[in-house]
C-alpha positions in Angstrom: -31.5 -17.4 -47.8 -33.1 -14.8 -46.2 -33.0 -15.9 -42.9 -29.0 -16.3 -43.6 -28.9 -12.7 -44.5 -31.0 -11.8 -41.5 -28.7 -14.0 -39.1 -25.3 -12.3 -40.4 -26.6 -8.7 -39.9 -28.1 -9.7 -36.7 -24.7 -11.3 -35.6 -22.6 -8.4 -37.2 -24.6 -5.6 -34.9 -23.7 -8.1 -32.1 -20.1 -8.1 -32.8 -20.3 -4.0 -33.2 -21.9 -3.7 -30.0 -19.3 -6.0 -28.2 -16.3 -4.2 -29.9 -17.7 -0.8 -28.7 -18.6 -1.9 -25.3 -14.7 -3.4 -25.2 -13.3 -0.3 -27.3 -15.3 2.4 -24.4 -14.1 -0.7 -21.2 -10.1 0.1 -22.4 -10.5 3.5 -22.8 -12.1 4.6 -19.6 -9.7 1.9 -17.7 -6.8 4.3 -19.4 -8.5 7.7 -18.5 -9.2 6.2 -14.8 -5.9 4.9 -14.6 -4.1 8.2 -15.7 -5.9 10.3 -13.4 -5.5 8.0 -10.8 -2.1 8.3 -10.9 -1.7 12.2 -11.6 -3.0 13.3 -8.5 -1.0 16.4 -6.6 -2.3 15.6 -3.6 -4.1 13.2 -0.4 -4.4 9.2 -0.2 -4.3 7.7 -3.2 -1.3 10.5 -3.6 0.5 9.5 -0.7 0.2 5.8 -1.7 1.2 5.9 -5.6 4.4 8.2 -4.4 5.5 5.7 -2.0 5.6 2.9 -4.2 6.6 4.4 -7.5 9.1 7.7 -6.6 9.3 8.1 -2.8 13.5 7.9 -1.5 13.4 9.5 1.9 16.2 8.4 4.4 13.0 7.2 7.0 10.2 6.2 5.9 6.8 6.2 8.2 3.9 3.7 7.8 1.0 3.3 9.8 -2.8 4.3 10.2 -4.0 7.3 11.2 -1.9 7.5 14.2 0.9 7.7 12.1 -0.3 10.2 10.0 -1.7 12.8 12.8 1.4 12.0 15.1 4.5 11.9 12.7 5.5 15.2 11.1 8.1 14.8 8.3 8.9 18.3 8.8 10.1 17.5 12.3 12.3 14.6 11.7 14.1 16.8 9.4 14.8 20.5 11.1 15.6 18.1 14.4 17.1 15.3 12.8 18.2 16.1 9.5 16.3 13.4 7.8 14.9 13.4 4.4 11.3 11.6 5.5 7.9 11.2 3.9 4.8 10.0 5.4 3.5 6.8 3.9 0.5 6.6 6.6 -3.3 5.4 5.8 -6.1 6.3 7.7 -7.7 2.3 8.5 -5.2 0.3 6.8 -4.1 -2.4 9.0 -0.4 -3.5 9.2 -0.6 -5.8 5.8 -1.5 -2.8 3.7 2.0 -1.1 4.9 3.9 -4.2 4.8 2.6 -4.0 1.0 3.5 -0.4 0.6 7.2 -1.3 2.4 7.4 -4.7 0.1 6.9 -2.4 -2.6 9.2 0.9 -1.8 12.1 -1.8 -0.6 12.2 -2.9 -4.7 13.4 0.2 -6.2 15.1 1.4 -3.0 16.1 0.7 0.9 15.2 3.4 3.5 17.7 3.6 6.9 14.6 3.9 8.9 11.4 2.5 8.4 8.7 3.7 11.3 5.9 1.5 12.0 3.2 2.8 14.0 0.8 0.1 15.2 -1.6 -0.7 17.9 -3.0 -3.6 19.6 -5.5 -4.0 16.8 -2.7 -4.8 14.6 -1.7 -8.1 16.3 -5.1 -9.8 15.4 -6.1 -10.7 12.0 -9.2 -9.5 10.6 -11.2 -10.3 7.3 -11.6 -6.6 6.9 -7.6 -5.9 6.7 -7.7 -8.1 3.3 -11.0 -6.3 2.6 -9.7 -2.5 2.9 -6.1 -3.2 0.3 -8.3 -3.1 -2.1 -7.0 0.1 -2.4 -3.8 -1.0 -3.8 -5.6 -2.6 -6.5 -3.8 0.0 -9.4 -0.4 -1.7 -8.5 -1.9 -5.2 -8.7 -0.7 -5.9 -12.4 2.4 -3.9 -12.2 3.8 -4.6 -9.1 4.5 -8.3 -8.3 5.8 -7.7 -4.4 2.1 -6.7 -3.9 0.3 -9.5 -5.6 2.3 -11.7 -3.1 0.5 -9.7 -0.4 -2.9 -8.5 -1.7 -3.8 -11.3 -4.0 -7.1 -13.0 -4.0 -7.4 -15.7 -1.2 -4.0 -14.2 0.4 -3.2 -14.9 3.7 -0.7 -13.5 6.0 1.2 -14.6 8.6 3.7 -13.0 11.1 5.8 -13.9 14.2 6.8 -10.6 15.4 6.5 -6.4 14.3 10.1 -6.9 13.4 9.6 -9.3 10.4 7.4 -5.8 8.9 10.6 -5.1 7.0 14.1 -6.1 7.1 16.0 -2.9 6.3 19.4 -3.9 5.6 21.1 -1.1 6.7 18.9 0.5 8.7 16.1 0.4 11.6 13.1 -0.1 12.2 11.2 1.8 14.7 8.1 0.4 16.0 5.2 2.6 17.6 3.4 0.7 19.8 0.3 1.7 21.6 -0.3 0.1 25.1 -3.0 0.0 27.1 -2.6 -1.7 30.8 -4.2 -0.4 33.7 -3.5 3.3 33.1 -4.6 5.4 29.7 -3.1 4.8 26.4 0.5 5.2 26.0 2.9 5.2 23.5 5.9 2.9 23.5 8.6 3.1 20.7 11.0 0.4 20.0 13.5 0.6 18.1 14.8 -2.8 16.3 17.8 -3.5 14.7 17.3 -4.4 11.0 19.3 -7.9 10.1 20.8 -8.2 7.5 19.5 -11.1 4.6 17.4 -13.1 6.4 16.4 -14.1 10.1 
């Protein structure tokens, strides 16, 4: 009998401990998760306004290039353009087409920049490696799951099939290197319309 009674306390401090270490698990995940997505400012910033409230007329995507060479402000004193800068620093071209999967659900932009370079034509292991920072819109956003989902591979023909606009374009900054320094190519692509 008294090993009964010493069992069941022994079990209920078990089943204390695990509900606490469960109860603490939730509410940190909430806490992270709130702060995560109340940020004013950088990154993670940029990334949760571009999938959840960004609706600018152009849209830019792209590593760093894109984010040191593409000034919103620009494209709208010259052009008139409501633009935001969706750029990463080291994200490789499946971490945009995530972020452009993503924005095209709640809304479709008339011009979608892409910059990319040679790097982005070749997969690497590390391109599936660094979405982990879209991780925070892995349960809520199914477009991404598609794309950054464990054991997720990705395949493309051409820059054009990055996003299919329906209205719009898609502008594609390319850089080259042949036998002279870097340059910078832009294409511009017309978007098709529901399909290939």
């Amino acid at each position: 009998m008294q090993n009964k009674t010493k069992f069941k306390s022994y079990l209920l401090k078990v089943t204390a401990f695990l509900i606490t270490i469960i109860a603490v698990d939730l509410l940190m995940g909430t806490l992270l998760k709130r702060l995560y997505y109340s940020q004013k400012y950088g990154d993670d910033y940029n990334t949760v306004f571009a999938i959840e409230k960004a609706t600018p007329q152009m849209l830019i995507l792209g590593s760093s290039r894109a984010v040191n060479i593409f000034d919103p402000c620009v494209f709208k004193d010259e052009l008139n353009t409501k633009t935001f800068n969706a750029g990463r620093a080291g994200q490789s071209i499946f971490y945009h087409y995530a972020i452009l999967k993503a924005a095209m659900k709640r809304y479709t932009p008339e011009i979608v920049v892409l910059s990319v370079d040679r790097k982005d034509f070749s997969v690497d292991k590390t391109d599936y490696d660094k979405m982990s920072e879209l991780l925070p819109f892995y349960q809520t956003h199914p477009e991404i799951r598609q794309i950054a989902g464990p054991g997720t591979t990705i395949k493309y023909d051409h820059p054009h099939t990055m996003g299919r606009c329906h209205s719009g374009r898609l502008i594609v900054n390319v850089q080259v290197r042949d036998h002279r320094p870097w340059r910078v190519v832009h294409l511009v692509l017309p978007m098709r319309v529901g399909g290939k």
